[in-house]
FIBA-996170 format. One record per residue: x, y, z of N, C-alpha, C, O in turn. Coordinates in steps of 0.02 Angstrom, whole numbers, plus 50000, padded with zeros to 5 digits. Example, Ala and Ser with C-alpha at 12.3 -4.5 7.8 and 13.67 -1.06 7.14 Angstrom:
506604971650390506154977550390506604983550390507124983450423/506424988850354506844994750357506455000250394506705005750402/
***
This chain:
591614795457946591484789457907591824790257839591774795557808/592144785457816592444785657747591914786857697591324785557712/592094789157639591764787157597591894782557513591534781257466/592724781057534592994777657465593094772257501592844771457556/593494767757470593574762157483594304761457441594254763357383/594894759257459595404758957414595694751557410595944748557457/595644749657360595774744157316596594743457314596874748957314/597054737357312597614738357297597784731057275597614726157306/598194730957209598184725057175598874723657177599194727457140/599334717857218599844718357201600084711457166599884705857182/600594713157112600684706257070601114702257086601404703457138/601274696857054601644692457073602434693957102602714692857156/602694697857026603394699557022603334705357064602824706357098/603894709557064604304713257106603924719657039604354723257015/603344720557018603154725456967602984730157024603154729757083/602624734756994602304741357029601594739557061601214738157015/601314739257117600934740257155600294746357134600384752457137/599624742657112599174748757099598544747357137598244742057142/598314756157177597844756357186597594759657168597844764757143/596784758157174596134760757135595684763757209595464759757250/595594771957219595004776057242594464772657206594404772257145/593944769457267593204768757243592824770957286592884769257345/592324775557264591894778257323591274774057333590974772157283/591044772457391590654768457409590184767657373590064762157349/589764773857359589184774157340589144770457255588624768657228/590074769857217589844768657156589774760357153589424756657118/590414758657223590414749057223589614746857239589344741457225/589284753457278588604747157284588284747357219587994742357198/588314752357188587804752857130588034746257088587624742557061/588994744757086588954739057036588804733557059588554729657018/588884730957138588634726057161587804724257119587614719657082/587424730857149586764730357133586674724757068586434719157067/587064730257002586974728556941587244721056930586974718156882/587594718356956588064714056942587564707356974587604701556955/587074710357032586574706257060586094704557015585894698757008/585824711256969585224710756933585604705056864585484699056854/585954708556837586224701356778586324697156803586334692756761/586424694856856586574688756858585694684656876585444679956846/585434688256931584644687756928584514684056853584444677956845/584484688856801584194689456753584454683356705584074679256679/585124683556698585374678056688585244669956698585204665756653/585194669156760584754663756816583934663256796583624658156810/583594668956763582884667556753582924665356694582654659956683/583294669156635583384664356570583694659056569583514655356524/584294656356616584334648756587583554645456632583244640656609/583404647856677582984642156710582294643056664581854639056679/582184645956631581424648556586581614641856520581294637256495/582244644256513582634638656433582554630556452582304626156417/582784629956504582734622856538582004620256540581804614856518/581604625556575580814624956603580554620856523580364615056523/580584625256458580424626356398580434620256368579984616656347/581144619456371581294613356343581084605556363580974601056323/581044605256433580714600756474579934599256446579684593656438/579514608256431578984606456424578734603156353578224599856344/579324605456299579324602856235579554594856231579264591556187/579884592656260580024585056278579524582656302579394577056281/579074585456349578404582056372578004583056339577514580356364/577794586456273577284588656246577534582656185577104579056159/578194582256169578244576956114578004570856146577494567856130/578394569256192578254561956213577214562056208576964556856187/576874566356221576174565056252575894565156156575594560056139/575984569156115575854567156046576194559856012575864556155977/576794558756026576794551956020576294547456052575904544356014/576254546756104575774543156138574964544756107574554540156099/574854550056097574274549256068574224548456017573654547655995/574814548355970574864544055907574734537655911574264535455878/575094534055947575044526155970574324525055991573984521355955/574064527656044573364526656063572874527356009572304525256011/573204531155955572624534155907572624525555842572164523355808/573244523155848573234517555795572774511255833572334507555811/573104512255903573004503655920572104506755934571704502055934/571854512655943571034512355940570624511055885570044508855886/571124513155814571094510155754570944504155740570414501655724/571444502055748571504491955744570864490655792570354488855763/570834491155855570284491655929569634489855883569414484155876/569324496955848568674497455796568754493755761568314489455765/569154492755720568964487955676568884480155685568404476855664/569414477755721569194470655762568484469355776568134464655760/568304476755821567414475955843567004477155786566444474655790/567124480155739566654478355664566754473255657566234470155647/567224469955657567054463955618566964459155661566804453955631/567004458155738566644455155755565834456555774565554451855801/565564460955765564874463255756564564458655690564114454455692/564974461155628564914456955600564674449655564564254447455525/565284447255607565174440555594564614439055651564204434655635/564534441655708563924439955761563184442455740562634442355768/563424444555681562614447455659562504442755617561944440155612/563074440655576563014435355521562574428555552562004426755537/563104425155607563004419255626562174420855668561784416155674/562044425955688561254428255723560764425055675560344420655687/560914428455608560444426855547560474419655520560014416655491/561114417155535561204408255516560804406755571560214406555555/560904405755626560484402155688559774405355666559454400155673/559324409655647558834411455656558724406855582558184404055591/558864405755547558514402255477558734395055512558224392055530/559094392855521559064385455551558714383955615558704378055634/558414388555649557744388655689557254387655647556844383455666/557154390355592556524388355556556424383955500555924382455467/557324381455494557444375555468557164369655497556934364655470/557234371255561557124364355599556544363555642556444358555677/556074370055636555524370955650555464370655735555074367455771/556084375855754556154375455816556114383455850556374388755833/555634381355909555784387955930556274390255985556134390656045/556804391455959557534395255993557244400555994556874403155952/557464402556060557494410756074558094413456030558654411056038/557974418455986558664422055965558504429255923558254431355870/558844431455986558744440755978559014444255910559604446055905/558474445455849558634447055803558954456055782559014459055728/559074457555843559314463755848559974465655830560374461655854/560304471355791560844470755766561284475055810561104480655828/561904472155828562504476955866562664482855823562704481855762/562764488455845563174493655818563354497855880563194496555938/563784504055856563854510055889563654514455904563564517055849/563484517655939563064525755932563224532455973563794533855993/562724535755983562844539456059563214544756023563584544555974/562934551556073563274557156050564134557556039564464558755988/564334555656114564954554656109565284549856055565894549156053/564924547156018565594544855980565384546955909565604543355865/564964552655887565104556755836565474562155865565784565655824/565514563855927566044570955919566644565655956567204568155953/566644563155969567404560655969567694552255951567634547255987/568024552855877568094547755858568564543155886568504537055878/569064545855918569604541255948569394541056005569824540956049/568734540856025568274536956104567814532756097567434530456139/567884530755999567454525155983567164519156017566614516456019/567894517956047567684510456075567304511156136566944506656157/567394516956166567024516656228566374516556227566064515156278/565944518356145565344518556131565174512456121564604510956139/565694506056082565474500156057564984494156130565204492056183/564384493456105564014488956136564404482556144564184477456117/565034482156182565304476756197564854472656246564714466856230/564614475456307564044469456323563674467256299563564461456317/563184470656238562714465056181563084461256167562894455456168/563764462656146563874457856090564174451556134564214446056106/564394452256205564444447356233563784443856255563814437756250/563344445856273562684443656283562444437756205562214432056203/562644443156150562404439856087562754433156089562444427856084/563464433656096563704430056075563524421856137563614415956122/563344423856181563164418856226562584415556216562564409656231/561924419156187561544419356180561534414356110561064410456112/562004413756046562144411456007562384404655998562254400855952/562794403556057563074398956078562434394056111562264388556089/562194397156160561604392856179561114391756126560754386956140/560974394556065560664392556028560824388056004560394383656000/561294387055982561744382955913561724376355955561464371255932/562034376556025561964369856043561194367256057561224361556079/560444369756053559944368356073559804365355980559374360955973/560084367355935559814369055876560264361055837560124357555789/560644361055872561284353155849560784346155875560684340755848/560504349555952560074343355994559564340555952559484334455947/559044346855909558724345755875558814343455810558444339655779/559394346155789559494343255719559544335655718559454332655664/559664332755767559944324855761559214322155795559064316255804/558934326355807557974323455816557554321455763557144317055749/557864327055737557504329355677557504328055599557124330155556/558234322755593558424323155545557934320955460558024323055402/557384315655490556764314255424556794323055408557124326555370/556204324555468556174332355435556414338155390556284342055344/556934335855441557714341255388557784337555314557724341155264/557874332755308557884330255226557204334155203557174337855154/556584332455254556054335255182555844342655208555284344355226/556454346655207556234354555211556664357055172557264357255187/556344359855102556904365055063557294369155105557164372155157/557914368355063558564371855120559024373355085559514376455107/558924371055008559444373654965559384378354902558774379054900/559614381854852559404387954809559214377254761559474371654762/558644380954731558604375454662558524376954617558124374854575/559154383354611559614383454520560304388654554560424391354608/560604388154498561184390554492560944397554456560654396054403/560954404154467560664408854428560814414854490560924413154548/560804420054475560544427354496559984428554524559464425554512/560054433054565558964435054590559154439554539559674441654515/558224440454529558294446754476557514448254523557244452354486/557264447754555556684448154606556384444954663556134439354660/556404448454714556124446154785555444444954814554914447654799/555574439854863554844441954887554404447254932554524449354989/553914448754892553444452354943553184458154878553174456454818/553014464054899552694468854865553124470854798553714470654813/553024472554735553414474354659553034477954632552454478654652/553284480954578553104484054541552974479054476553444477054441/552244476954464552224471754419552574474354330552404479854307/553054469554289553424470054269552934473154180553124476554132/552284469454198551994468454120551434474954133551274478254083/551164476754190550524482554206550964489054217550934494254184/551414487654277551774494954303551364492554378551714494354425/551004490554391550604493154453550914490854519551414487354508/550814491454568551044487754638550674481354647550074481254657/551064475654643550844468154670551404463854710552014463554719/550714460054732551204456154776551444448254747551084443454735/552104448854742552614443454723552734437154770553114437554819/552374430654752552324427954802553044423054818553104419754870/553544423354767554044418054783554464423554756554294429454748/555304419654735555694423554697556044421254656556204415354659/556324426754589556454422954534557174424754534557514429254560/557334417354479558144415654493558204415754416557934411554380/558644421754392558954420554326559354418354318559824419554355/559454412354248559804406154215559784406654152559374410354124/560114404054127560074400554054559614397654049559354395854102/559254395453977558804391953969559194386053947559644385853905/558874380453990559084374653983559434371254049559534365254059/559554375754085559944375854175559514370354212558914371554214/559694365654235559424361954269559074364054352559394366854397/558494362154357558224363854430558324356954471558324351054453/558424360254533558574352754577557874354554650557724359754680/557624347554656557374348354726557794350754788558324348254808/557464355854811557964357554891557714354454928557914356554983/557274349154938557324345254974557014337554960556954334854905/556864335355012556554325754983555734328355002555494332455041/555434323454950554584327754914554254320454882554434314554880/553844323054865553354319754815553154325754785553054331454807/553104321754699552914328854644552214328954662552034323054661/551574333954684551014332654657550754335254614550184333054611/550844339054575550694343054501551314345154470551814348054492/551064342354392551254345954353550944345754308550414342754301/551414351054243550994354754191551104361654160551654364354161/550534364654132550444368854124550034374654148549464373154164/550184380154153549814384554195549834393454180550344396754186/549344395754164549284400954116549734406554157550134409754124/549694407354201550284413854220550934411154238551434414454224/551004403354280551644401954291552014399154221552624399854216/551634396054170552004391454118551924383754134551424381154158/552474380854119552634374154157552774374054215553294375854242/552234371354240552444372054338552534364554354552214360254324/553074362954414553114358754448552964362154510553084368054520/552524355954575552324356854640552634350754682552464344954671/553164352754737553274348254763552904347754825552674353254842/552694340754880552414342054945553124337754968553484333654941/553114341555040553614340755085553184337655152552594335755153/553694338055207553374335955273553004342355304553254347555285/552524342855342552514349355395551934351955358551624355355397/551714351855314551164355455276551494361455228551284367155218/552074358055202552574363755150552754360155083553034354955069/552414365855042552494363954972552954368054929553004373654954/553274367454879553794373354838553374369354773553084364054759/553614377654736553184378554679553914381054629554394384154652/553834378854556554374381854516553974381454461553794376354433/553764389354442553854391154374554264394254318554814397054318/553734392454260554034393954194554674389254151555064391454108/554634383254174554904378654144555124377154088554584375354066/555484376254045555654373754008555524367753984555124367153938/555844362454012555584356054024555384353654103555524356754154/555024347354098554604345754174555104338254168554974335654114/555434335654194555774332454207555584326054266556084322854283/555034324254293554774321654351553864320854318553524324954288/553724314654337552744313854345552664313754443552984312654494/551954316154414551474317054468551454309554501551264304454473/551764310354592551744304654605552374301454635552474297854684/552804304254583553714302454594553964305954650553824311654668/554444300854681554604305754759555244304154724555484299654689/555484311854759556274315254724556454317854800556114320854842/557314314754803557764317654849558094324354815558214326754760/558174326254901558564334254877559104332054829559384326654837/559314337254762559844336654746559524334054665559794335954613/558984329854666558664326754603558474332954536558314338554554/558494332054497558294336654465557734335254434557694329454412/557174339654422556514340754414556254343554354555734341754327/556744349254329556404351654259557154355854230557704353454246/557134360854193557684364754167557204372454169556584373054170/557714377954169557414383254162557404386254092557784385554044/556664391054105556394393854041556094398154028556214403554056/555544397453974555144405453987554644406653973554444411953947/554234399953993553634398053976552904401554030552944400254090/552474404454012552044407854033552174414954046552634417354014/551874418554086552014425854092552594425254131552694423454189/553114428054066553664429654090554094435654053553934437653997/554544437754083554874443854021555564440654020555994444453999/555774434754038556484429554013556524423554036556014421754065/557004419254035557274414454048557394418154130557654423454147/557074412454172557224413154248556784405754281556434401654252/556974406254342556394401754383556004404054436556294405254489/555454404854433554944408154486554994400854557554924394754551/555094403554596555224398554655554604401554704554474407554701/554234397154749553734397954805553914392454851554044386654835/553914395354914553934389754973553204392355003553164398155023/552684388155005552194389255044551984382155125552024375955122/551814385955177551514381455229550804384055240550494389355246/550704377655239549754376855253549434382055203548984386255213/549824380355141549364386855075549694390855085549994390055032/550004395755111549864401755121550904405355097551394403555129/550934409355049551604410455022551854411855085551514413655133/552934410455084553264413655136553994417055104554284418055051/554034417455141554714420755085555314415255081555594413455133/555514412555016555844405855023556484406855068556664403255114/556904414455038557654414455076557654414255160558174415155192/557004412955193556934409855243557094404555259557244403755318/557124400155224557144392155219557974392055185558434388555205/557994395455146558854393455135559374395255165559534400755188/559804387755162560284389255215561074389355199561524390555238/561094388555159561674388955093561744396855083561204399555071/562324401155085562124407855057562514405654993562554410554956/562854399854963563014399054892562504393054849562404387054858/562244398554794562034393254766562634384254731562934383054678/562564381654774562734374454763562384369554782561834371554799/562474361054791562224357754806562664351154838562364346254860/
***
């Protein structure tokens, strides 16, 4: 058996003819080697390619979750604000239910978000948002408003004689229900609420009345009392001037006295009361204006 192998290279021209002794054993070894680089060769471009492929897919998927991350942005906020405004218009329909002394069903419950998942993950917000309340609400709203239109055009004497509007132009400077009385310190209960003005600010009826008192009155001052329809009366103290006698029927909009700071008072304001059948309620129930105008 041989053991070289002889090589012979001959060139083009008429030059010298060379051969090369190779012994077997050394051509396999370079084959071998010549296998492994190139192997090796073949695993680094295909690893470089693999790499790069995976960096092109890893950009494209952060873009994309860039994009997903805005338009879920914009997504939330749309649904705030329509929560919003469906909470708003909830609270309009629920005071013009008791404007009109009607009983509409209307679910005073407020939409929001919650749920574990959408404190640990904020860009899965929307999947937390109570989109079926608020479609429910909003249906629910709708059927009100049109039950609440049927009545209004029933109703309309009524609606003239039910306060429904602020009657002054002024600031709250106190609400109704429990206070800290202003002249003792102690806890009392505040039966209407007061609207700070200038002294001299004209008060207007919020609604159509007959005056039945006026006067003077040791804790309110100058009080005017209007009676309405339904067994509802409004009360305004601390007057300035009384502008109306006992007896006189005044449309909404009329003006009745000016504000002042007559009786227990610590300024110029108007103490306002809406009461039915005696008994105080809280007036911003009855108003349906959220600007004081007329």
């Amino acid at each position: 058996m041989h053991n070289r192998y002889i090589v012979t290279i001959l060139p083009d021209d008429s030059g010298s003819v060379y051969k090369y002794s190779i012994r077997r054993q050394h051509l396999r070894f370079a084959i071998g080697a010549a296998c492994v680089v190139f192997g090796f060769v073949a695993f680094l471009l295909v690893h470089f390619f693999m790499s790069t492929n995976q960096e092109m897919k890893l950009t494209r998927i952060e873009k994309e979750l860039q994009v997903l991350k805005e338009v879920n942005g914009k997504y939330q906020q749309n649904a705030e604000q329509l929560e919003e405004r469906l909470n708003f218009f909830s609270d309009k329909a629920r005071k013009l239910a008791t404007y009109v002394g009607a009983d509409v069903p209307l679910d005073d419950g407020k939409i929001g978000i919650g749920g574990a998942d959408y404190l640990n993950n904020r860009y899965a917000a929307y999947l937390n948002k109570d989109l079926d309340g608020m479609e429910r609400k909003a249906g629910q709203l709708f059927e009100g408003f049109t039950a609440l239109e049927t009545i209004y055009q029933d109703r309309n004497d009524i609606l003239r004689n039910t306060p429904s509007i602020w009657p002054v132009k002024g600031f709250f400077t106190d609400r109704f229900g429990y206070r800290k009385d202003p002249f003792t310190g102690l806890r009392d209960f505040h039966p209407g609420i007061d609207i700070s003005a200038r002294r001299g600010t004209p008060i207007f009826a919020p609604g159509d009345g007959i005056v039945t008192s006026t006067g003077k009155n040791s804790g309110y001052g100058n009080t005017v009392v209007l009676s309405h329809l339904n067994n509802i009366q409004s009360r305004y103290g601390h007057l300035q001037e009384i502008l109306v006698k006992k007896g006189q029927k005044v449309k909404r909009g009329d003006v009745i006295g000016t504000v002042g700071n007559t009786g227990r008072s610590t300024g110029p304001h108007l103490h306002f009361e809406i009461l039915v059948s005696a008994k105080a309620v809280d007036p911003s129930d009855y108003i349906i204006s959220e600007i004081m105008h007329f």
